[in-house]
N, C-alpha and C positions, 0 to 999 in steps of 0.2 A: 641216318642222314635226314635232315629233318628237308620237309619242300619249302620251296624260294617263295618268298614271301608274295602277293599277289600285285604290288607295285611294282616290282622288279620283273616277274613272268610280264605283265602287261606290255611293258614299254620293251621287252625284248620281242616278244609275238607282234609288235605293230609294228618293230624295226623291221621284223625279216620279210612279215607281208611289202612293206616298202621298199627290202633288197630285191623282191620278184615281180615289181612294180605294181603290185594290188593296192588298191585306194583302202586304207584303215585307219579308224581314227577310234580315240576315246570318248563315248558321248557319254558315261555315267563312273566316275570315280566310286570307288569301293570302300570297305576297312582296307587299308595300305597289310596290314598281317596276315588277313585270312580271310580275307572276301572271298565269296564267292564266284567266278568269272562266267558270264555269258557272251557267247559270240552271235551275232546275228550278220550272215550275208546276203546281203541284197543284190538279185540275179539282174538289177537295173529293167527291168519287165513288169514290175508292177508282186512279184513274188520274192519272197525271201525263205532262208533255210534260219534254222535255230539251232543252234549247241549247247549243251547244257554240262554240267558235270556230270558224270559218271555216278554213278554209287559208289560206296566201296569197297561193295564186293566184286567191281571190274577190277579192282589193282592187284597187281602180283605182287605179293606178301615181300619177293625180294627189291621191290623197289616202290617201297610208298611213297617217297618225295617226289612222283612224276605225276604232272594233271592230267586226266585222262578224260576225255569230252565223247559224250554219246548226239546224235539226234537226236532233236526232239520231235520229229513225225517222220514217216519216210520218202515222202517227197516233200516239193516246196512248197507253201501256201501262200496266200495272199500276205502281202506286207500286214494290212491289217491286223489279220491273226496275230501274228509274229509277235507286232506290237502290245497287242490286249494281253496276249502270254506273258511281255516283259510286263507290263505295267503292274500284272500278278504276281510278279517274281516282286517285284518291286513292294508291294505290297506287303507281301509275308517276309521278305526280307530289307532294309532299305539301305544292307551295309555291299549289295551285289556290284560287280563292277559289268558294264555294258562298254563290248568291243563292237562297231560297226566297220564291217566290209563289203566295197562294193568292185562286183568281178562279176558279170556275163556269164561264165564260167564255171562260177562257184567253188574256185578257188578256195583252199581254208589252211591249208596246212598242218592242221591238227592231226593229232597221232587218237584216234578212235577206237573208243572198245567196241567188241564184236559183241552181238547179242548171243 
């Protein structure tokens, strides 16, 4: 089963943050095939949390078509950070795609790999 290409995953993950009323929006289009996807949620505080893909040796062998998103620190850090992080991602990669959500909360939705 091959995985859902990274145009389609995006605008379904920003649909259902919007079914559960979380503010998400696309701030950085991707390669539409195989971007990469980052999420950053912003705690509206002044901190934000960062998501990043997984390796891939968090996916189980029996279902590689599924994205699997780890932390990238383990608490939340100044927006700042966050930022300088993406602008690195950016950097090394410039085909990544950047979700923004913003939730108090920290809301995400995401199905995470465990360390």
């Amino acid at each position: 089963m091959a995985r859902l290409k990274s145009n389609i995953w995006v605008a379904a993950y920003i649909r259902r943050c919007q079914i559960e009323n979380v503010a998400a929006v696309l701030r950085r289009r991707g390669a539409e095939e195989a971007g990469a996807i980052f999420v950053k949620v912003a705690l509206l505080d002044g901190r934000a949390m960062l998501f990043v893909p997984a390796p891939q040796s968090a996916y189980d062998a029996s279902r590689p078509a599924e994205r699997i998103f780890i932390a990238a620190a383990a608490e939340p850090a100044a927006e700042q950070v966050v930022e300088e992080r993406l602008a690195k991602e950016i950097r090394f990669d410039s085909d990544i795609w950047i979700v923004e959500i913003e939730d108090r909360a920290g809301r995400h939705f995401l199905d995470l790999a465990t360390p």
